[in-house]
MARGUBA-539606 format. One record per residue (C-alpha): residue number from 1; x, y, z. Coordinates in steps of 0.05 Angstrom, whole numbers. Each point is the difference from the previous one (the first is absolute). Layout:
BEGIN
NODE_resi_px_py_pz
NODE_NUM_X_Y_Z
...
***
This chain:
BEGIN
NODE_resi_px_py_pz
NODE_1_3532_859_1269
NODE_2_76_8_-10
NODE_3_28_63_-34
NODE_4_21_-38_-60
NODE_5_-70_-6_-32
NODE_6_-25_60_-42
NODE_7_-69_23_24
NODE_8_-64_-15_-54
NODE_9_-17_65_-27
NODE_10_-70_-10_1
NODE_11_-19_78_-27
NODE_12_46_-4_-49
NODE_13_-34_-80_-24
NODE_14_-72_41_3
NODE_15_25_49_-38
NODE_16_36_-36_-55
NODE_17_-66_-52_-1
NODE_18_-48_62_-2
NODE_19_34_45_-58
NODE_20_14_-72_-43
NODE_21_-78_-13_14
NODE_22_-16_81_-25
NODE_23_41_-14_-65
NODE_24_-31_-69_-14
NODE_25_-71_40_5
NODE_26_22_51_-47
NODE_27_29_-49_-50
NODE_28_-66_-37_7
NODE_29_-39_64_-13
NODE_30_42_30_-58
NODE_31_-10_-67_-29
NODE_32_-81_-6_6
NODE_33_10_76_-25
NODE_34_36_-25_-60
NODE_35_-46_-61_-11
NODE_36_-58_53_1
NODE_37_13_47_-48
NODE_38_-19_0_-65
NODE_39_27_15_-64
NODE_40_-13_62_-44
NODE_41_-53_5_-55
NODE_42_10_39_-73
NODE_43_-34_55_32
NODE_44_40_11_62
NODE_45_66_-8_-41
NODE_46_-26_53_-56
NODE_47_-13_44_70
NODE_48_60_-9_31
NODE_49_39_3_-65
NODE_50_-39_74_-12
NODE_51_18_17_69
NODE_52_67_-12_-4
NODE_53_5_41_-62
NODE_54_-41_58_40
NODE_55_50_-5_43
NODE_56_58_8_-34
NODE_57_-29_56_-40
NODE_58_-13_28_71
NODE_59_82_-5_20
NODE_60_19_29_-61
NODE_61_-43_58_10
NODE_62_17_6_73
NODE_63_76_-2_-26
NODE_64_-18_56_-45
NODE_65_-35_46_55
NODE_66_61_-16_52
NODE_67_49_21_-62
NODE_68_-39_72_-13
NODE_69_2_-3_78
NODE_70_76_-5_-6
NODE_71_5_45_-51
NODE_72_-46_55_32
NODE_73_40_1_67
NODE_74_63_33_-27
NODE_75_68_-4_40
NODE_76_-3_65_5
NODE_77_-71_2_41
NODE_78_39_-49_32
NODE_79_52_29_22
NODE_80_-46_60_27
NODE_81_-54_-42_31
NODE_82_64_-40_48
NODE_83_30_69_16
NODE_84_-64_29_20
NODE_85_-7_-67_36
NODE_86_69_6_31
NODE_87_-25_74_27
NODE_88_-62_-31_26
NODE_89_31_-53_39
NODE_90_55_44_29
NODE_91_-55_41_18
NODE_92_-48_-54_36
NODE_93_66_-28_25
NODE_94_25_71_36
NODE_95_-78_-1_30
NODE_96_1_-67_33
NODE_97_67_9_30
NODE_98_-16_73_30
NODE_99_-68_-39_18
NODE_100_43_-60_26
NODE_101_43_45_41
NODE_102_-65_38_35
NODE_103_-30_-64_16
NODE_104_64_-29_27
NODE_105_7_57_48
NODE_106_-74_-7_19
NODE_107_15_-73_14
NODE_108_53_15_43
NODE_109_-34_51_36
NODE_110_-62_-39_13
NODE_111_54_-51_23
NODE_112_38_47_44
NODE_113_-68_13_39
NODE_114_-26_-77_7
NODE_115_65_-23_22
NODE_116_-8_59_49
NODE_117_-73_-25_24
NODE_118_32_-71_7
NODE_119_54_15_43
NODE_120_-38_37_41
NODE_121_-62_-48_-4
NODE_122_63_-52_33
NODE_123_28_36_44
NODE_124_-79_8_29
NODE_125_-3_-79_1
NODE_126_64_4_32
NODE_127_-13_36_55
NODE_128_-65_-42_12
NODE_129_33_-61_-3
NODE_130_57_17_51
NODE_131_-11_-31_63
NODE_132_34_-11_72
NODE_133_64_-49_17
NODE_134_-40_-48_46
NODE_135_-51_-8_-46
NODE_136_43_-10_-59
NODE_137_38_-63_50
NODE_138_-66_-32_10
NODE_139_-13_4_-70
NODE_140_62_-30_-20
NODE_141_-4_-55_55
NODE_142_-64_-13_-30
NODE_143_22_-4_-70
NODE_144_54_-42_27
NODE_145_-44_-57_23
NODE_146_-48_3_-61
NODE_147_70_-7_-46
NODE_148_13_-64_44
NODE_149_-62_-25_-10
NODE_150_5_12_-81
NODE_151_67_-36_9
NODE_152_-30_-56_25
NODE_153_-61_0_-44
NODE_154_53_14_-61
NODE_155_39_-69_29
NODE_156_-65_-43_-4
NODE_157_-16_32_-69
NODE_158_61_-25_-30
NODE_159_-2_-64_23
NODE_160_-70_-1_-21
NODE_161_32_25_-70
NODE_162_45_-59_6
NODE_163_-48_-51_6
NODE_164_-40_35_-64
NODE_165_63_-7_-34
NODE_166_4_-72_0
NODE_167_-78_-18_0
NODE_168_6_51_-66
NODE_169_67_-34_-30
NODE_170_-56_-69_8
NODE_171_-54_32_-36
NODE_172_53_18_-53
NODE_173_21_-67_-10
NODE_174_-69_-22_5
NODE_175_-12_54_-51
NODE_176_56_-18_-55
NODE_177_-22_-70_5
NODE_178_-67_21_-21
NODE_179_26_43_-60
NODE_180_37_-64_-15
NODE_181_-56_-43_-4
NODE_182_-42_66_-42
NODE_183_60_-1_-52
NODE_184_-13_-71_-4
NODE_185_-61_4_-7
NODE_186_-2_52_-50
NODE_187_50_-36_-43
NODE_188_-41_-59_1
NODE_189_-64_44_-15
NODE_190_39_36_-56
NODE_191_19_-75_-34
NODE_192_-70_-27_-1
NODE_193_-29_62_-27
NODE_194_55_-2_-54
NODE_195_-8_-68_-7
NODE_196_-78_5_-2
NODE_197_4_61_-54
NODE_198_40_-61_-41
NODE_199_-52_-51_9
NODE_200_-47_41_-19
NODE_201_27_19_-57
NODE_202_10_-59_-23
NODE_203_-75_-13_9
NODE_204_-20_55_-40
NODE_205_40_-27_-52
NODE_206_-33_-70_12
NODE_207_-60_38_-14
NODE_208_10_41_-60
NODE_209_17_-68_-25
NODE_210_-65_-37_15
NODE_211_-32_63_-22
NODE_212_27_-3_-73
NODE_213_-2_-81_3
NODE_214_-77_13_13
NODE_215_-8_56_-60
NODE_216_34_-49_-43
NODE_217_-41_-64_16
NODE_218_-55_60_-4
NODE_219_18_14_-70
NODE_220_18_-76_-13
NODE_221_-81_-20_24
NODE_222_-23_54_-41
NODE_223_38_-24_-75
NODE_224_-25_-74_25
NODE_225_-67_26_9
NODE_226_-1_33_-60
NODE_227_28_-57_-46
NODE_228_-58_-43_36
NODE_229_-58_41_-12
NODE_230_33_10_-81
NODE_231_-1_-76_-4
NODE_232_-76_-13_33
NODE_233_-20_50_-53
NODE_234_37_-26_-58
NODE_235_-35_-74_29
NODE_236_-73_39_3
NODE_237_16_22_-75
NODE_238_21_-75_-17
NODE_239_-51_-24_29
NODE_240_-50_48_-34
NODE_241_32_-26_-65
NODE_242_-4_-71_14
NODE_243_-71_13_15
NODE_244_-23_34_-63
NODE_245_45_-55_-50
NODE_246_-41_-54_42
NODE_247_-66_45_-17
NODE_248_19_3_-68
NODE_249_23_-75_-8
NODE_250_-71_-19_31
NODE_251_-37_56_-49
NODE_252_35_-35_-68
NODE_253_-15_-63_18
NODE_254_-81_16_18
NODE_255_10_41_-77
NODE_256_24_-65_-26
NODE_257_-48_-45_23
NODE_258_-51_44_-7
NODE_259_19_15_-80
NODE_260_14_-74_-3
NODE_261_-78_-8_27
NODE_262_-28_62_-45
NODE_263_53_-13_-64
NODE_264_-27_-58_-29
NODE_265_-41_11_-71
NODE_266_-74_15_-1
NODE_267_-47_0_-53
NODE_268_-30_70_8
NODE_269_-57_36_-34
NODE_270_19_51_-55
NODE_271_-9_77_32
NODE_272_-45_57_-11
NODE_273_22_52_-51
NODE_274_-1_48_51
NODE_275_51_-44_46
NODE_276_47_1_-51
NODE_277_4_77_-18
NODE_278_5_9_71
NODE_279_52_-50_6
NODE_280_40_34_-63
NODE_281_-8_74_31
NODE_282_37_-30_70
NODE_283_52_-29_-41
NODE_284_11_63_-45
NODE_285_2_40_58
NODE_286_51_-37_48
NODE_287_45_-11_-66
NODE_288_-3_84_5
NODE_289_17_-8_64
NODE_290_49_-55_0
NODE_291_37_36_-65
NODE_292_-4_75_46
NODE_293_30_-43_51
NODE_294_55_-33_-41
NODE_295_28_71_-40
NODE_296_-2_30_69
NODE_297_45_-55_35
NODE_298_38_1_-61
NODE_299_12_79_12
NODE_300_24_-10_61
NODE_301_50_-56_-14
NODE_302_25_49_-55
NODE_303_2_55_50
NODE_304_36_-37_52
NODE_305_47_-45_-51
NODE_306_-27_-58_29
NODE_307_-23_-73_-21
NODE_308_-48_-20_45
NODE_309_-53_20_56
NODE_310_53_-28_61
NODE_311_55_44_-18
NODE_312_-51_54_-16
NODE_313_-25_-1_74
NODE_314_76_-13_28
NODE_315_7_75_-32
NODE_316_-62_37_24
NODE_317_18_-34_66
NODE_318_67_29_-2
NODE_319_-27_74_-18
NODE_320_-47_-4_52
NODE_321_53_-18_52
NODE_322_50_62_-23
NODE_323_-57_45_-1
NODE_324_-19_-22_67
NODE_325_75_18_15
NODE_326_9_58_-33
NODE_327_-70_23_41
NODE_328_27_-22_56
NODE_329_68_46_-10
NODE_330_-37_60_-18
NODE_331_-33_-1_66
NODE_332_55_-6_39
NODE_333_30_59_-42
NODE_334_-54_38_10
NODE_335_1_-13_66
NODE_336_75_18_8
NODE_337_-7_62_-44
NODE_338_-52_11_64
NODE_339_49_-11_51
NODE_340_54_49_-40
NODE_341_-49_53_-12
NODE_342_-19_8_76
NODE_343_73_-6_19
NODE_344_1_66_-54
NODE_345_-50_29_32
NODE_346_28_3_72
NODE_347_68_12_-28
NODE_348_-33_66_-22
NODE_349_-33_5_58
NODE_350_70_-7_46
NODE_351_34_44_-47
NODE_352_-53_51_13
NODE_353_0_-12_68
NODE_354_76_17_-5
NODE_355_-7_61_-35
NODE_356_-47_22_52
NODE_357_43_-18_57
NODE_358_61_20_-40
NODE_359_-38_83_-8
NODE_360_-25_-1_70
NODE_361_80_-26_24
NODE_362_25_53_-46
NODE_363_-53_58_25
NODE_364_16_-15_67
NODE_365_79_6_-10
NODE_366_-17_69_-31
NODE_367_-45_23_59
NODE_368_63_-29_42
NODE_369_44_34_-50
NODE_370_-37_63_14
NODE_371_6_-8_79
NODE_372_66_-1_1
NODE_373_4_60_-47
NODE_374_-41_33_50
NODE_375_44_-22_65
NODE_376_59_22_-30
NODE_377_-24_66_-30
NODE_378_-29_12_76
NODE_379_64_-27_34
NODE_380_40_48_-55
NODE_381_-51_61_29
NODE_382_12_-24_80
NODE_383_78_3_-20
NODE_384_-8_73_-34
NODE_385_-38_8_73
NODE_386_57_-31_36
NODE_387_49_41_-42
NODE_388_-35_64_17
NODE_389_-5_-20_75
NODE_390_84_-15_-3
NODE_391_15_64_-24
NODE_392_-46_37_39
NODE_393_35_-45_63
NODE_394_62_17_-27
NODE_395_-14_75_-9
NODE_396_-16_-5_81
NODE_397_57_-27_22
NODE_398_45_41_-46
NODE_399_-42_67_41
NODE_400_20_-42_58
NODE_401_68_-14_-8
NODE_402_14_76_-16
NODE_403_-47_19_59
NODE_404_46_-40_50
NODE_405_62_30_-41
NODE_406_-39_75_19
NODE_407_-7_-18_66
NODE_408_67_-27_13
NODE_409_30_68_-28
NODE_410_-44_36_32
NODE_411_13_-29_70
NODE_412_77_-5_-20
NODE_413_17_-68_3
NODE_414_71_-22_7
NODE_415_15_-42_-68
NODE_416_75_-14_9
NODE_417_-8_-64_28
NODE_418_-38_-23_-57
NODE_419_74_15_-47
NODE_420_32_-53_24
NODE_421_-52_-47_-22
NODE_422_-11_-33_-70
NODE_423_-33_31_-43
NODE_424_-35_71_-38
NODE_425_-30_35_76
NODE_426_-11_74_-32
NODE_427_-66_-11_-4
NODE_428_-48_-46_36
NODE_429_-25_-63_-35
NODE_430_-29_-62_9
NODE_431_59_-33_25
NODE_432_25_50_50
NODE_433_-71_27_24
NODE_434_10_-51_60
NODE_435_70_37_20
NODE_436_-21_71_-10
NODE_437_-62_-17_40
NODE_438_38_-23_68
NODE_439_51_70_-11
NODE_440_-72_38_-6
NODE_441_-21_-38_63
NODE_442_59_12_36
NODE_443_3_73_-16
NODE_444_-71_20_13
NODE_445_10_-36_63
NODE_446_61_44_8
NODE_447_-41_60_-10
NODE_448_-56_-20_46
NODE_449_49_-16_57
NODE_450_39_73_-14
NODE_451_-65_42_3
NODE_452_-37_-37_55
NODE_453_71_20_37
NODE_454_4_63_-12
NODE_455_-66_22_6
NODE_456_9_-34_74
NODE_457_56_50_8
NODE_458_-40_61_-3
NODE_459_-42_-2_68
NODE_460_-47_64_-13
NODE_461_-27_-34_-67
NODE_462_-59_-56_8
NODE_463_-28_-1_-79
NODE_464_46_-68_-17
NODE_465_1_-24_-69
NODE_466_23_-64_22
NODE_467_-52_-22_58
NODE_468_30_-64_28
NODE_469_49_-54_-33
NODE_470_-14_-52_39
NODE_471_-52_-60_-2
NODE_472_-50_-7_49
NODE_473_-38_-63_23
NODE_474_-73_18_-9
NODE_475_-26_-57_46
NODE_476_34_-56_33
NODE_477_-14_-76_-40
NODE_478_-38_-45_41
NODE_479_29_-68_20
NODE_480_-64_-34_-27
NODE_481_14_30_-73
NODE_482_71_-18_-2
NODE_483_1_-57_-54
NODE_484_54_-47_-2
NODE_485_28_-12_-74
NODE_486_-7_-80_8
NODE_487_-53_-48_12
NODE_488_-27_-32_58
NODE_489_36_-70_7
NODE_490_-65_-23_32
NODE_491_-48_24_-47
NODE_492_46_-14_-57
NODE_493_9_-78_22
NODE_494_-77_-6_-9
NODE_495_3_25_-80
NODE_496_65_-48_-13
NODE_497_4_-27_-67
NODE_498_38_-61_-15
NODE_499_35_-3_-65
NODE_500_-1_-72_0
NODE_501_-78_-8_-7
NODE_502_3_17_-73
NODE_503_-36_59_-28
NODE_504_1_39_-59
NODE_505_67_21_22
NODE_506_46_65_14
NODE_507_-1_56_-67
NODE_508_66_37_0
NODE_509_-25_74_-4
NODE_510_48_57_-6
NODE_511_24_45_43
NODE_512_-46_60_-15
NODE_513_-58_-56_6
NODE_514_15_-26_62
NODE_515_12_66_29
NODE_516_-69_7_-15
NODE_517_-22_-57_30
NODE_518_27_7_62
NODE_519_-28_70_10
NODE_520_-74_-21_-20
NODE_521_15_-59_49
NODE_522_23_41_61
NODE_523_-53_63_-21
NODE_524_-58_-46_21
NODE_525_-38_0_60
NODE_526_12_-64_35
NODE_527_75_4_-26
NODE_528_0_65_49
NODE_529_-33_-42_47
NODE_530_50_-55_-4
NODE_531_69_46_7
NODE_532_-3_3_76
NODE_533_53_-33_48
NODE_534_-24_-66_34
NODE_535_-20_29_75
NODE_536_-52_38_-35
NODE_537_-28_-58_-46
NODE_538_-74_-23_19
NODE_539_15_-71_-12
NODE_540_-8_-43_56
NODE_541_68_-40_-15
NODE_542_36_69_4
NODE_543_-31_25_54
NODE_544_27_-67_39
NODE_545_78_17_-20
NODE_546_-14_65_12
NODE_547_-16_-15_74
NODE_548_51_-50_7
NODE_549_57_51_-24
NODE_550_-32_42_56
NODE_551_7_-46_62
***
């Protein structure tokens, strides 16, 4: 491979392909999403519209309580509450550096005496691991002829590394010439997908096309099928027709041959009396009839301003049509009037539903209303507490303050150095408590020193007010409890944590926080274990470069 050719980044190819592949998913998802949801109904907008007014009505009321908020905490509380505040935090301030200071001197003692232990804890090793001249020749002869033999070993190892070299600079070419081949590939892949998704959908147009050609031809078979069955009815009704004329055409020609057989003149018998009255009484009473008949057609063409029976039954025809309309209209008004009448009724029934959601919303923003009344009346009472508590506090260390000024008069401290200073040092405050404190120090140990001295002086007197000024060592520390303030490298390597494996990652703390931290992590018990030096670690690997330190 010559040093002209850039290197495939194959990470940074996985990468790119794998976050392009997350985003198409998420486009694909937030799509179905969209495709899935449906639209709002009446109700649900006369909710969310009522909600949104509930809302607002909420903000302005919440703009109202933070304005009698505003207006309740004057600038002159104000102004009070930050001095007091200022005092406070001076105060806390002074305490953690006089508590700084201690601990800082406690450090250093504590220190002081390890380093001690450890130098002395060497110098034991030391003197164990001191041994003769002739011994210390043959050791280095020895070590001489193993370093020759590491030479030799470290001559075969790189040409060893050599070869590896150029069978790996193979395997990279052989390699790159595969990533060729995969780009290749994956171009080709990517085309005939894309090309595939095009076919496709041009396919699914194909078939939306048939489909509609086939609904068409659908609706086309069924108007055909329709006009077909119309016209074999309309031939069943001809047909009907042409059978009943030929029925009728046969029955007036059987009348006429039959009243050409019975019409002819006979010579008849005269009748009985009693024929002809009742002959006379079926006349007269069909004439009634007939005459009923006649005035009551004749009515009726009146009525309906017509001149004959057709057009009479062309009318009655049409009236019996419209009503048939207008009874079919009133049904389906009826049957909307139905429809709009239930839509009424759970109209009524929403809008009650509303109100009822609308007084339990509104009882539950006053029982809200009333919580917060009630957290700030008993956060109001905690601050009268906490008010109380800071003056009390403050009282205190005013009495303290003028008990350190009592003391330092008392004991006659020299103040002249403070004159040269900045500011007001008459009295002892807050910010010159620290520097009155040391002169205190210094001058009680003054005193101390001055009457331990001169109570020395007089030989015949053995009642001392000042027993003894010096510290004594109770009991000497053991070398076993002496712990070291870092960890095992040993045991440490075993609990290593490689950043690279991913995680949930490093949270920044402060520095108050991971001060805590790191005392609650030394504090534990196999922490304690773990601060010890690597000679006295029980790990088997340690105990190995322990002994070969030793030879």
């Amino acid at each position: 491979m010559t040093t002209d050719e850039v290197p495939f980044d194959k990470s940074a190819f996985l990468e790119a392909y794998l976050m392009k592949h997350r985003e198409l998913g998420k486009r694909q998802r937030e799509y179905k999403k969209l495709l899935s949801s449906k639209l709002k109904t009446r109700n649900e907008t006369i909710v969310d519209a009522s909600y949104e007014y509930t809302i607002e009505r909420l903000e302005e009321e919440k703009d109202d309580l933070r304005a009698q908020i505003w207006v309740a905490s004057g600038k002159t509380h104000m102004r009070k509450a930050e001095r007091f505040l200022r005092q406070i935090s001076c105060h806390v301030e002074c305490q953690e550096n006089l508590g700084d200071d201690i601990s800082k001197l406690k450090t250093s003692i504590t220190n002081m005496e390890r380093e001690i232990s450890r130098v002395n804890k060497q110098i034991y090793h030391l003197n164990r691991l001191t041994v003769p001249e002739q011994q210390h020749q043959a050791h280095v002869a020895k070590v001489r002829k193993k370093m020759n033999i590491l030479e030799n070993a470290l001559e075969v190892g790189v040409r060893q590394e050599c070869g590896f070299t150029a069978a790996n600079a193979e395997l990279r070419e052989q390699l790159i010439r595969i990533l060729n081949h995969r780009t290749f590939f994956n171009d080709s892949y990517t085309k005939m997908v894309q090309k595939l998704n095009s076919d496709k959908k041009y396919l699914i147009d194909l078939i939306e096309y048939a489909l509609n050609t086939f609904d068409g031809c659908i609706d086309v078979y069924e108007k055909i099928d329709k006009i077909t069955k119309r016209e074999a009815k309309e031939r069943d009704l001809r047909r009907t027709e042409l059978q009943g004329i030929m029925r009728k055409v046969a029955a007036d020609a059987d009348n006429t041959a039959f009243l050409e057989c019975k019409g002819r003149d006979r010579v008849l018998a005269d009748l009985q009396p009693k024929e002809y009255r009742r002959r006379d009484e079926f006349r007269r009473k069909h004439n009634k009839k007939i005459n009923l008949y006649n005035s009551v057609l004749q009515k009726i063409l009146d009525y309906t301003n017509s001149n004959n029976v057709e057009e009479v039954i062309e009318k009655f025809q049409e009236q019996e049509s419209l009503y048939y309309s207008f009874f079919n209209y009133a049904n389906e008004m009826s049957y909307h009037i139905t429809l709009l009448n239930n839509s009424v009724n759970r109209l009524f029934e929403d809008i009650i539903a509303l109100k009822r959601d609308n007084a339990n919303t509104l009882q539950d923003q006053l029982d809200l209303i009333a919580q917060l009344e009630e957290q700030v009346r008993k956060k109001q009472e905690s601050n009268l507490a906490l008010h109380s508590t800071r003056e009390s506090n403050d009282t205190r260390l005013e009495n303290l303050l003028q008990g350190v000024e009592m003391i330092c008069d008392m004991c006659a401290v020299d103040t002249t150095p403070l004159n040269l200073l900045l500011g007001d040092h008459t009295h002892v405050n807050l910010v010159n408590v620290e520097r009155f404190l040391k002169l205190l120090e210094t001058r009680v140990l003054d005193v101390v020193a001055s009457v331990y001295v001169f109570e020395r002086q007089d030989e015949g007197n053995v009642d001392y007010v000042v027993k003894q000024i010096e510290k004594i060592c109770e009991l000497p520390t053991d070398l076993n409890d002496i712990v070291l303030t870092q960890q095992c490298p040993e045991c440490a390597e075993g609990e290593a944590f490689n950043m690279d494996d991913g995680g949930d990652g490093v949270a920044i703390h402060t520095v108050k926080e991971a001060k805590q931290k790191l005392y609650e992590k030394i504090t534990q018990p196999e922490m304690q274990y773990r601060l010890h030096s690597i000679s006295q670690c029980r790990l088997p690997r340690s105990r190995m470069l322990a002994a070969k330190r030793n030879m």
